[in-house]
N, C-alpha and C positions, 0 to 999 in steps of 0.2 A: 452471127454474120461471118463468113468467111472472109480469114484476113488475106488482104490481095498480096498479088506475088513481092510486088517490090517493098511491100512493108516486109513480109515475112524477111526478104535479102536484107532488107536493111537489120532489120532485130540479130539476124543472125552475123551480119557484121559490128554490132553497136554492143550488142549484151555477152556479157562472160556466158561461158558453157552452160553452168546450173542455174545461169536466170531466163535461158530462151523459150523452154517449153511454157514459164510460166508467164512469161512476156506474152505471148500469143495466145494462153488461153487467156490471159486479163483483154488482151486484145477483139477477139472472139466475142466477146461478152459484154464489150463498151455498151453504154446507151450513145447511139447515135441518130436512131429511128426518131423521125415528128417532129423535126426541129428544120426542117426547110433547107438545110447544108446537106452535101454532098457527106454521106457516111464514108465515101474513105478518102476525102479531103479533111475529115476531123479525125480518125484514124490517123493519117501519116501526120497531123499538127500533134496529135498525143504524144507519137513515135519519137517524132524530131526532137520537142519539148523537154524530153525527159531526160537525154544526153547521155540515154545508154544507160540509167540507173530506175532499176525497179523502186525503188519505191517513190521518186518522181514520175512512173509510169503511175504506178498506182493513185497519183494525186491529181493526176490530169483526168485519169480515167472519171476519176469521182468527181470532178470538176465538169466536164461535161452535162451530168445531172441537174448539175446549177447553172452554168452557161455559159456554153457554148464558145460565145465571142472572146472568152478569157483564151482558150484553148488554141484558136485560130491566133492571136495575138503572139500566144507563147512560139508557137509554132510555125509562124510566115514573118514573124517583127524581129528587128535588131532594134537596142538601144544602142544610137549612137549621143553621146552628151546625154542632155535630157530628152532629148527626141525620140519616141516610135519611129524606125524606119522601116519601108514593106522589103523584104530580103528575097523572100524565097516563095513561090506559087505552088500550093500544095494540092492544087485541082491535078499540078502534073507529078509526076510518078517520083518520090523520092531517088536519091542517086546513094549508090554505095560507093 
């Protein structure tokens, strides 16, 4: 899948030099497909989730596979106290 523009902007402001290329091709290659969510709505919850560190990229990616709803969580949820709270809408275009 081709990663949309404003994930790539964000990668490229979130990730050190030597982890962007591989940020995108991990990116690129998510399972996203057949799961009834928007593919770059779980895409930027990957992006967000991982806080700029590949191998939290890498965990979410593979999280994905198993599901989904974790990823969207990591990705749109603040804990505040012991509460889930919804923070961020990732149907809309990440902000750098």
């Amino acid at each position: 899948m081709d990663v949309p523009a404003d994930v790539v902007s964000f990668i490229e402001a979130r990730f050190s030099a030597m982890d962007k290329a591989e940020a995108l091709h991990l990116l690129s290659r998510a399972p996203v497909d057949g799961w009834g969510q928007s593919p770059v709505r779980l895409l930027r919850c990957a992006a967000f989730a991982s806080g700029g560190s590949l191998d939290s990229l890498r965990y979410y990616i593979s999280l994905l596979a198993i599901d989904w709803r974790d990823v969207i969580v990591a990705g749109e949820y603040d804990l505040q106290g012991k509460d889930l709270v919804w923070a961020r809408d990732l149907n809309q275009p990440l902000q750098v």
